[in-house]
C-alpha positions as a printed Julia matrix, in Angstrom:
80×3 Matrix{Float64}:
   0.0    0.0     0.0
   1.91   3.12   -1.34
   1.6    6.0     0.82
   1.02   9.12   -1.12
   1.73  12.32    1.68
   0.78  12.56    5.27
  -0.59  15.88    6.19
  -2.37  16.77    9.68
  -1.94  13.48   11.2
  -3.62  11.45    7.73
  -2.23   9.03    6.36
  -3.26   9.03    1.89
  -2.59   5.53    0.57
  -3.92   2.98   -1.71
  -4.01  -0.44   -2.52
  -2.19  -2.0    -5.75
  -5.42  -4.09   -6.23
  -7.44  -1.11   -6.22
  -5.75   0.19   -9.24
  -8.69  -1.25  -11.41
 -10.98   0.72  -10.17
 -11.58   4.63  -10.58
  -9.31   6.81   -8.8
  -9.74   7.33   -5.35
  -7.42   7.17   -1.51
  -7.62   5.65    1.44
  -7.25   7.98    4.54
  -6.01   7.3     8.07
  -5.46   8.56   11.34
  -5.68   6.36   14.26
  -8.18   4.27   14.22
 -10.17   6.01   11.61
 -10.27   5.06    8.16
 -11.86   5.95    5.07
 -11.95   5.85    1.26
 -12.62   8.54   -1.32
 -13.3    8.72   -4.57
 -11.35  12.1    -5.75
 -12.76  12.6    -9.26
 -14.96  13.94   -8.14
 -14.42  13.78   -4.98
 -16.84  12.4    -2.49
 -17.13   9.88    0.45
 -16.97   6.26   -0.32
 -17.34   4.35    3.09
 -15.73   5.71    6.38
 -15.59   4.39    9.81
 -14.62   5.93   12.59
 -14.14   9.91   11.33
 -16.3   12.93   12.61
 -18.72  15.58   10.13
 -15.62  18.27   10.14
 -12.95  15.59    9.93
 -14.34  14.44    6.64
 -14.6   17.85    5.63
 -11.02  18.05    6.14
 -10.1   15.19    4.17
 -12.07  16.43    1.67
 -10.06  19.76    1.58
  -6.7   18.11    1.98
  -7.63  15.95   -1.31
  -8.9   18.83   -3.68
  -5.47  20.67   -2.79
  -3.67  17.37   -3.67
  -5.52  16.25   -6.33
  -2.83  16.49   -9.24
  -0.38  14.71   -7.23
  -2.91  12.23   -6.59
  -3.45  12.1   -10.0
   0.24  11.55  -11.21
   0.83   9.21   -8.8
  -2.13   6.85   -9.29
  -1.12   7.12  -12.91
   2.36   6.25  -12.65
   1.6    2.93  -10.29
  -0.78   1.63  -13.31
   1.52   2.11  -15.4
   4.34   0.2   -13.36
   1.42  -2.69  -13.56
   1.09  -2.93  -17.17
């Protein structure tokens, strides 16, 4: 599970099997997880994560969203 950045305590991975399937991060922090779709973005599941921390998340994505991008982008195409 490639970590992407860390910022405020999260954690922005995701999984090489996930690759198949549209572009989106897994988010940690403690005991909290959660998964979001970023284009566009918007809550998948989530367990464990408050109203304003998903808010957060949310905010933290759209500012990283290239990077996110370019990064999910190069790990398919290490797969291929």
């Amino acid at each position: 599970m490639p970590v992407i950045f860390r910022e405020k305590g999260y954690e922005f991975s995701f999984y090489m099997f996930d690759l198949n399937e549209p572009i989106h991060v897994h988010v940690r922090k403690g005991r909290s997880q959660a998964k979001f779709w970023v284009s566009p973005i918007a809550v998948a599941w989530t367990r464990g994560y408050r109203a304003h921390e998903l808010t957060e998340i949310e905010r933290i994505i759209r500012e990283n969203e290239e990077t996110i991008h370019d990064i999910w982008r190069r790990e398919n195409d290490k797969r291929q």
